[in-house]
mmCIF file of the C-alpha atoms, coordinates in Angstrom:
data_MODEL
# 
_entry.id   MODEL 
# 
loop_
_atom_site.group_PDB 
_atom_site.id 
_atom_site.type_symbol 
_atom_site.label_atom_id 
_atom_site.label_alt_id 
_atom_site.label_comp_id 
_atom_site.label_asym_id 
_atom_site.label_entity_id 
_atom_site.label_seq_id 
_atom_site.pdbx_PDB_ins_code 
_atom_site.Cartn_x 
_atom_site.Cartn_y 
_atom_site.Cartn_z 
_atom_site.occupancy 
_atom_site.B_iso_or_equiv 
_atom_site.pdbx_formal_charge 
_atom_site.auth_seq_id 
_atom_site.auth_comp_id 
_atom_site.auth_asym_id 
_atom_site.auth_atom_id 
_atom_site.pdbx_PDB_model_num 
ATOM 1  C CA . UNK A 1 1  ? 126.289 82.664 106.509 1.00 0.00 ? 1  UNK A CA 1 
ATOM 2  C CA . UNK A 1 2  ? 126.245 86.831 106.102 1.00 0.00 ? 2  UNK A CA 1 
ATOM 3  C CA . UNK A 1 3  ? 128.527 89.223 106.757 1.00 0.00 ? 3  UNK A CA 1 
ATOM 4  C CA . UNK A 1 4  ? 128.133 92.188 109.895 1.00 0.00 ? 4  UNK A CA 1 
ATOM 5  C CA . UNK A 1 5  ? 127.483 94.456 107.058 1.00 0.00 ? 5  UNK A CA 1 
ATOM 6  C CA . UNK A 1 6  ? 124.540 92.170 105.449 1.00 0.00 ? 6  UNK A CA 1 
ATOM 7  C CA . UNK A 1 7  ? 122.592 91.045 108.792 1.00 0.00 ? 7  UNK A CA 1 
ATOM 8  C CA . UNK A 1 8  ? 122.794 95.184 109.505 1.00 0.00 ? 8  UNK A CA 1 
ATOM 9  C CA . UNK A 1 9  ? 120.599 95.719 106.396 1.00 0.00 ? 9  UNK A CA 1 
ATOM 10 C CA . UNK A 1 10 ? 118.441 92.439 107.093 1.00 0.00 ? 10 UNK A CA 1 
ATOM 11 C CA . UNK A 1 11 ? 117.698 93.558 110.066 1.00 0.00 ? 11 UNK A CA 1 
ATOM 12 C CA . UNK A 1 12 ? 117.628 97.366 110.212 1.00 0.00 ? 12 UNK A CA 1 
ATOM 13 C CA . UNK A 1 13 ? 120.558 97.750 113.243 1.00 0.00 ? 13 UNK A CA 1 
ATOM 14 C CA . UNK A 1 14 ? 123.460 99.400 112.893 1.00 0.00 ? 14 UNK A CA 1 
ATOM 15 C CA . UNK A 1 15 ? 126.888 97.839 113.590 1.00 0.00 ? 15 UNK A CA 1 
ATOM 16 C CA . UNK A 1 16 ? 127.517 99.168 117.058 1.00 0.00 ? 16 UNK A CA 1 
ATOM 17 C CA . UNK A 1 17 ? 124.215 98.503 118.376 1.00 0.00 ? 17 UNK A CA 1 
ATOM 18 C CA . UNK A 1 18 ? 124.618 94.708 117.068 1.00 0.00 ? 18 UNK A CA 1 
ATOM 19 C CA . UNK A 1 19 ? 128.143 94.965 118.709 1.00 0.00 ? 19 UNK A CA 1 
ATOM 20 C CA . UNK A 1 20 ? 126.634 95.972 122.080 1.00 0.00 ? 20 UNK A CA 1 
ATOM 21 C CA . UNK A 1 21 ? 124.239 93.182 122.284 1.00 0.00 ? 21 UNK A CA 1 
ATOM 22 C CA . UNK A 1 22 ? 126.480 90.826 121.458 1.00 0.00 ? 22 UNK A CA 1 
ATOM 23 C CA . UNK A 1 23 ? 129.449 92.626 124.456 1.00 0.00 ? 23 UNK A CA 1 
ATOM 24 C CA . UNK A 1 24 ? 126.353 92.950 127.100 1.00 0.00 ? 24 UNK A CA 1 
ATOM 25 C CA . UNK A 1 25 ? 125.944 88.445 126.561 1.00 0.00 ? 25 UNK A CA 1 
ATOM 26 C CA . UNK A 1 26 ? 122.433 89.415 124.916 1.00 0.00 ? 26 UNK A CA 1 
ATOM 27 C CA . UNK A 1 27 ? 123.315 87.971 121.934 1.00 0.00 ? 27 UNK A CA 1 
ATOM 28 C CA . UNK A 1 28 ? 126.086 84.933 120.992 1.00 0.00 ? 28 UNK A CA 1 
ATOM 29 C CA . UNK A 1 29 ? 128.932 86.721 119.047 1.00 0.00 ? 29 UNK A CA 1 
ATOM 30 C CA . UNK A 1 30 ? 129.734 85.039 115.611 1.00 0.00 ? 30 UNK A CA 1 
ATOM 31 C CA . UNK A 1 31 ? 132.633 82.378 115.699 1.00 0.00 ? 31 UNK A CA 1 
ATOM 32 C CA . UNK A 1 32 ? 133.036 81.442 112.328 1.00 0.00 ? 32 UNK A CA 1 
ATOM 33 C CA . UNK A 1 33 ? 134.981 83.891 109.811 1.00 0.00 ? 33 UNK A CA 1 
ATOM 34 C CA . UNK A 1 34 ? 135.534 83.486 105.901 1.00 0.00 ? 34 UNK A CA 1 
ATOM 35 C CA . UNK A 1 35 ? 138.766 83.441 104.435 1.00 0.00 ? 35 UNK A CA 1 
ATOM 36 C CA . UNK A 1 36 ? 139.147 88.070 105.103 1.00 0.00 ? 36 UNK A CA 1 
ATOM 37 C CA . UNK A 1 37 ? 138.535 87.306 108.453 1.00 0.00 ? 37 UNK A CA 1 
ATOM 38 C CA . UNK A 1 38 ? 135.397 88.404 108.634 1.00 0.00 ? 38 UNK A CA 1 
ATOM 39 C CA . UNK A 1 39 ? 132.473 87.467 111.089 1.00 0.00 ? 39 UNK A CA 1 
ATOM 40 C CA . UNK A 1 40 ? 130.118 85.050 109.559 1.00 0.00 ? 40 UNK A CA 1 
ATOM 41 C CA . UNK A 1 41 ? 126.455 84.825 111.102 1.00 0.00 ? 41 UNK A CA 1 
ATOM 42 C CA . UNK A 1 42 ? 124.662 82.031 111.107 1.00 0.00 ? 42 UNK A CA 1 
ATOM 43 C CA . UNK A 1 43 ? 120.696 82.023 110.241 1.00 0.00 ? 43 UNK A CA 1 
ATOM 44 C CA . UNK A 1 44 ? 119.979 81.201 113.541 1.00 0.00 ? 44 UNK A CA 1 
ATOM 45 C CA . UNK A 1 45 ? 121.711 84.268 114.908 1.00 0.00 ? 45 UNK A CA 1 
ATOM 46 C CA . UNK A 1 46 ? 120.661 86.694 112.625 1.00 0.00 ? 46 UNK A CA 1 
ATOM 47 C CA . UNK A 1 47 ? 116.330 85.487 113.090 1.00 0.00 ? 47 UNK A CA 1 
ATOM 48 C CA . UNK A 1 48 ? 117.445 86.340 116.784 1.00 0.00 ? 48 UNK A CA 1 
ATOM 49 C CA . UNK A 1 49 ? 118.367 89.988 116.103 1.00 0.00 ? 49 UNK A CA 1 
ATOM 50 C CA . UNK A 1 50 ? 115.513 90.118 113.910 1.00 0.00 ? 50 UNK A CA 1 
ATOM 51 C CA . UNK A 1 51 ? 113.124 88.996 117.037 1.00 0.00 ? 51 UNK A CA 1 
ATOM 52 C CA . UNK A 1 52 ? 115.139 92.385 118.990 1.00 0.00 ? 52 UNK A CA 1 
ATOM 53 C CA . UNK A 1 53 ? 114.083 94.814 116.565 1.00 0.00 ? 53 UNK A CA 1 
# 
């Protein structure tokens, strides 16, 4: 599980753009959070914003 911040570096998108795909239902948003309450991403979603870019 990564953080926004960390799947933005694996995958060379910037927040928003991630944020976009994820508002227009062209990606699944993230449900799970850790214990900041920040989104977690799951391996699965971040090899399908890799596949985007």
């Amino acid at each position: 599980m990564k953080t926004l911040h960390e799947v933005t570096q694996i995958v060379g998108m910037t927040r928003r753009v991630i944020q976009e795909y994820e508002k227009a239902g062209l990606a699944t948003a993230p449900t799970a959070t850790n214990k900041y309450g920040h989104l977690l991403y799951a391996d699965k979603e971040i090899i399908a914003y890799d596949k985007e870019n």
